[in-house]
C-alpha positions as CSV (number, residue, x, y, z in Angstrom):
1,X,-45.3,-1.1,-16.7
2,X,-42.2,-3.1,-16.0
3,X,-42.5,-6.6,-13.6
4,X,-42.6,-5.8,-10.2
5,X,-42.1,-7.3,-6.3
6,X,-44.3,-7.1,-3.6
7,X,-45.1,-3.5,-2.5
8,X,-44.7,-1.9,-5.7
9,X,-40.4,-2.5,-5.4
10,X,-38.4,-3.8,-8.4
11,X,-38.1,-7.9,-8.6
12,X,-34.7,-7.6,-9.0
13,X,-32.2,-5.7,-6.5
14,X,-29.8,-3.6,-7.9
15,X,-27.3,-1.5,-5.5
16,X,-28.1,2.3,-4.9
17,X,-26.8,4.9,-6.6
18,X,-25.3,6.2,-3.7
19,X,-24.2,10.4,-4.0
20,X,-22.4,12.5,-1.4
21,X,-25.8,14.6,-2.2
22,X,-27.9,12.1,-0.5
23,X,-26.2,12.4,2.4
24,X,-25.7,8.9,2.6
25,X,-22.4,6.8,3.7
26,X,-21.1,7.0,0.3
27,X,-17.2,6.5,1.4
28,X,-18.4,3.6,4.1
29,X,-20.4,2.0,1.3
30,X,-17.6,2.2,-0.7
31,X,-15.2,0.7,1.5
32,X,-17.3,-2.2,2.4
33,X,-17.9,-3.2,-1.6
34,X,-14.1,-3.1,-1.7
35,X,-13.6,-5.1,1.3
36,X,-16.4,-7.8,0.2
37,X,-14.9,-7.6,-3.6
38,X,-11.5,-9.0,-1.9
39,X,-13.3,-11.4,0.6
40,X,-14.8,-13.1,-3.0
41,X,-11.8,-13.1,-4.7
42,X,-10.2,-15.4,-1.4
43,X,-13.4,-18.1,-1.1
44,X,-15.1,-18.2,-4.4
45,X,-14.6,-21.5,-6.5
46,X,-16.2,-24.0,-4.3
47,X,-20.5,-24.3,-3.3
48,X,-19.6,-23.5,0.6
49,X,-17.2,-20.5,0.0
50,X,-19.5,-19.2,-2.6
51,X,-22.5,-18.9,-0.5
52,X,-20.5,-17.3,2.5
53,X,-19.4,-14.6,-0.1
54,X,-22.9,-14.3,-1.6
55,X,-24.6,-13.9,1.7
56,X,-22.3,-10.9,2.9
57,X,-23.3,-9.9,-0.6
58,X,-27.0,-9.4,0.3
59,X,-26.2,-7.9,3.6
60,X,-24.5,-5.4,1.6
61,X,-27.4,-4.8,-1.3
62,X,-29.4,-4.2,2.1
63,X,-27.6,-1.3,3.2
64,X,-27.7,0.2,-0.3
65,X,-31.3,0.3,-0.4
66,X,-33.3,3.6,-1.2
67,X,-35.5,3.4,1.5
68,X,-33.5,3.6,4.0
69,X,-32.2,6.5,5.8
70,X,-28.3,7.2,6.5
71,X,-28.6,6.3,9.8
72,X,-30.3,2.8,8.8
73,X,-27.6,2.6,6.0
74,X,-24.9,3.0,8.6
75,X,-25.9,0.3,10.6
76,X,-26.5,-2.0,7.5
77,X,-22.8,-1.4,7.0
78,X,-22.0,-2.4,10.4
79,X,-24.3,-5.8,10.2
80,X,-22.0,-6.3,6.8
81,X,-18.4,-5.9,8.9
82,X,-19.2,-7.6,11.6
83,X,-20.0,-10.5,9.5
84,X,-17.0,-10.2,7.4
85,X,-15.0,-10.3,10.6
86,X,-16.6,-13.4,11.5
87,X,-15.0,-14.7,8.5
88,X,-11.8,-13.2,8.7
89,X,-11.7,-14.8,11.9
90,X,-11.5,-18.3,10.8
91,X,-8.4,-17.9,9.2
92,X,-5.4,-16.7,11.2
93,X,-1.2,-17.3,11.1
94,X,0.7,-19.2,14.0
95,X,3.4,-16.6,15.4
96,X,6.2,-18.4,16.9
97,X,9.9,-18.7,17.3
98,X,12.0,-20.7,15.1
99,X,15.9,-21.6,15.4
100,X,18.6,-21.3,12.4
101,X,21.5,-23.2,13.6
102,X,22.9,-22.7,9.9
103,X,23.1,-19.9,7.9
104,X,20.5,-21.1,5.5
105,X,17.6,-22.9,6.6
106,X,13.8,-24.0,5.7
107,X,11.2,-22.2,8.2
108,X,7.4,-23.2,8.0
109,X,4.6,-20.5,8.0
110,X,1.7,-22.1,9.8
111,X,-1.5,-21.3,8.3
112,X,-4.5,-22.1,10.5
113,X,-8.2,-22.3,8.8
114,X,-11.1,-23.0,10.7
115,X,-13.6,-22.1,8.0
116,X,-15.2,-25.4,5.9
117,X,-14.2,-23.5,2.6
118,X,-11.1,-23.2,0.9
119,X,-9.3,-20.1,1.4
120,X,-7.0,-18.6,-1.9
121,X,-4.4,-16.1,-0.7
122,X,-1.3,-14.3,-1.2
123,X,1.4,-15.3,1.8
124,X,4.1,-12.4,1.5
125,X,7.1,-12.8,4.3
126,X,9.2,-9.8,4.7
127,X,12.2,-9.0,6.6
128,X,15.4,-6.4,7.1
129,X,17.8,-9.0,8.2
130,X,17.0,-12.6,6.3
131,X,17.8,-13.0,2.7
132,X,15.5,-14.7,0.9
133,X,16.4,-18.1,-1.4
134,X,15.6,-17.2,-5.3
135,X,14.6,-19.6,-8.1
136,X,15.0,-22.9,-7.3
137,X,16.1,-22.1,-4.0
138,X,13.0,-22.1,-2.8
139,X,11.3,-25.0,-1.5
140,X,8.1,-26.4,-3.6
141,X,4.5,-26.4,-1.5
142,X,2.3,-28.5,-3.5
143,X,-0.5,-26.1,-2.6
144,X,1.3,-22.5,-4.0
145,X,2.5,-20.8,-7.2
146,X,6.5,-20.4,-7.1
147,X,7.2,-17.6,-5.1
148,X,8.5,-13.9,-5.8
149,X,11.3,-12.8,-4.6
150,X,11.9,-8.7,-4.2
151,X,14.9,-7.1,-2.7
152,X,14.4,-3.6,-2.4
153,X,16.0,-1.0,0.2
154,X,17.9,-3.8,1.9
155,X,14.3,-5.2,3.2
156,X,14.3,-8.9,1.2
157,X,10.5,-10.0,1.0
158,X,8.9,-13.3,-0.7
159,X,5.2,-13.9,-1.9
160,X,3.2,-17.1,-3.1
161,X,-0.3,-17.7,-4.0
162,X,-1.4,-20.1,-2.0
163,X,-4.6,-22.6,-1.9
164,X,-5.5,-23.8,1.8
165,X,-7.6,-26.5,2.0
166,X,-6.7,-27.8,5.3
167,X,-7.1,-27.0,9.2
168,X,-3.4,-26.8,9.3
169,X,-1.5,-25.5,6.6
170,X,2.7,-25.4,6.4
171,X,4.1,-22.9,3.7
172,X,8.0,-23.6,3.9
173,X,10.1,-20.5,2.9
174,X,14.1,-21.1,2.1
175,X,16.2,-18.1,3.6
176,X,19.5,-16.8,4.6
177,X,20.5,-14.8,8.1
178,X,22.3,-12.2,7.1
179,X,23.2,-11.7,10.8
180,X,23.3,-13.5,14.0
181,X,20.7,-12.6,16.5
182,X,16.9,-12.7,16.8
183,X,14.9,-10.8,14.6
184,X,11.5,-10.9,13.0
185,X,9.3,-11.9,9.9
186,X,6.3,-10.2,9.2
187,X,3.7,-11.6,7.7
188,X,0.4,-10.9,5.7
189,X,-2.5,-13.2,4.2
190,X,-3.8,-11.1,1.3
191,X,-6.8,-11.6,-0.8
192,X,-5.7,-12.9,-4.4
193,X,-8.2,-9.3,-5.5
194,X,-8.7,-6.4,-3.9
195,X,-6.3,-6.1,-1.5
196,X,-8.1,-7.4,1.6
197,X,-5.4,-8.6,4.5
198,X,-7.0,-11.9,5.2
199,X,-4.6,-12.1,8.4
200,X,-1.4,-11.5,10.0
201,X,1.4,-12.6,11.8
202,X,5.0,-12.8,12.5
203,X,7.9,-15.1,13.3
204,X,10.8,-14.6,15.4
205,X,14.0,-16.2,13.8
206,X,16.9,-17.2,16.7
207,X,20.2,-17.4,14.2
208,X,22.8,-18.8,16.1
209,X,24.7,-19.6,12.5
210,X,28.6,-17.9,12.6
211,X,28.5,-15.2,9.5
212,X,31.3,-14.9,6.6
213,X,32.7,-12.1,8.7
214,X,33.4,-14.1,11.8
215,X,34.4,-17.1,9.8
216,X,37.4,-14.9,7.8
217,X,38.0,-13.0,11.2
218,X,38.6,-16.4,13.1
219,X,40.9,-17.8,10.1
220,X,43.1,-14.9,10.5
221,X,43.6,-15.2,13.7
222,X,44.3,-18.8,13.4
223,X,46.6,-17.9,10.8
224,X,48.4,-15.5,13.1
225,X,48.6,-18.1,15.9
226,X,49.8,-20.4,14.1
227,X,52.9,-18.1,12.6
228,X,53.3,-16.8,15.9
229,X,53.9,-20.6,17.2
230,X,56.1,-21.6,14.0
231,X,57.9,-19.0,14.7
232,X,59.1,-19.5,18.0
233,X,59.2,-23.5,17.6
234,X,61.8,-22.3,15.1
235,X,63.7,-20.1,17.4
236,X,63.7,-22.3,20.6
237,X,65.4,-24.9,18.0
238,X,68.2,-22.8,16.3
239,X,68.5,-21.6,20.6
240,X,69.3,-25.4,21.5
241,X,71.0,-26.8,18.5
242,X,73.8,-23.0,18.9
243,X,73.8,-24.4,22.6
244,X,74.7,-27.7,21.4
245,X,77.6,-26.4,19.3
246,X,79.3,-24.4,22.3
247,X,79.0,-27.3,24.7
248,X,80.8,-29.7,21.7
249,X,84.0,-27.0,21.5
250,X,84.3,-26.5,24.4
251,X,84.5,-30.5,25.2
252,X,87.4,-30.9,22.5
């Protein structure tokens, strides 16, 4: 026979083969080997994030195993999430208010890490009323891939791979109000794999900028204003200078 481990088990773990048959939680297990797949993808690359992605890795093999029953599979599963969330924890975005005094301006997403690993991710902002800058209008973060730009439905949105590697972390994003007024940014921390939001936040943008519309609307009615008062400068001096005549013949 083959090597094996103490008890008569396999030396080396393998995950279950798990089948709605068995009346095991296939779709849980599922769900959490997806969730722990994204969670890798976000910390692997360094000793520290590596072994906090390998540990959640054996708390998952444990729930697979054969010899347990659904019920002990089930709360294997649980053990795994509430350890993930521990993790997810660590990492969160600051909401907070920022002012726009122009109608194009730099705002920074704060990205707050607690965790002693660095974190990759995907920062996506997304918004109805800001137009995000394109190209090289966008300001360059040492620590991200240029960002992506979409523009689809009237709902502008802008994403960047990002590398965090400090306790406080400032992603600046270039963008243009479309309106006055306040209105939000959402935003999500995605795992580079697997889709696994990572966090999520939101800023609230106060533009006080004057749009194109008010700008054209106040030059008109300057404009008119100012016709209005050329105009009648130009009357009350043909008035005096025909009074100025009538007093002259009447004096010869």
């Amino acid at each position: 026979g083959g090597v094996v481990g103490g008890v008569n088990q396999p030396a080396i773990r393998r995950p279950a083969a798990i089948g709605y048959a068995t009346g095991l939680p296939a779709s849980a297990i599922r769900a959490a080997r997806a969730r722990w797949t994204g969670f890798s993808s976000a910390v692997s690359g360094t000793s520290t994030g590596d072994a906090v992605a390998t540990d959640l890795g054996d708390f998952l093999l444990a729930a697979e195993s054969q010899q347990l029953t659904a019920g002990q599979q089930r709360a294997g599963v649980e053990h795994f999430e509430a350890a993930l969330d521990q993790q997810l924890a660590l990492l969160s975005i600051t909401s907070r208010q920022v002012r726009l005094t122009a109608s194009t301006g730099s705002v920074p997403i704060t990205v707050i890490k607690n965790a002693d690993y660095p974190v990759k991710a995907v920062i996506t902002v997304t918004s109805d009323n800001i137009a995000f800058s394109t190209g090289g209008g966008q300001a360059s973060n040492s620590e991200c891939t240029a960002p992506v730009v979409t523009d689809v439905g009237g709902k502008s949105s802008v994403s960047t791979l990002c590398t965090f590697v400090h306790a406080t972390n400032a992603v600046y994003i270039e963008m243009r109000s479309r309106v006055s007024g306040d209105f939000r940014m959402s935003i999500a921390l995605n795992s580079p794999h697997g889709g696994l939001q990572l966090a999520g936040g939101q800023v609230t943008v106060q533009s006080t900028s004057t749009s194109a519309v008010a700008i054209a609307l106040s030059v008109a009615a300057g404009a008119v204003l100012l016709g209005w008062w050329g105009r009648t400068v130009w009357r009350n001096r043909r008035t005096r200078r025909g009074a100025h005549r009538m007093r002259s013949g009447g004096e010869q």
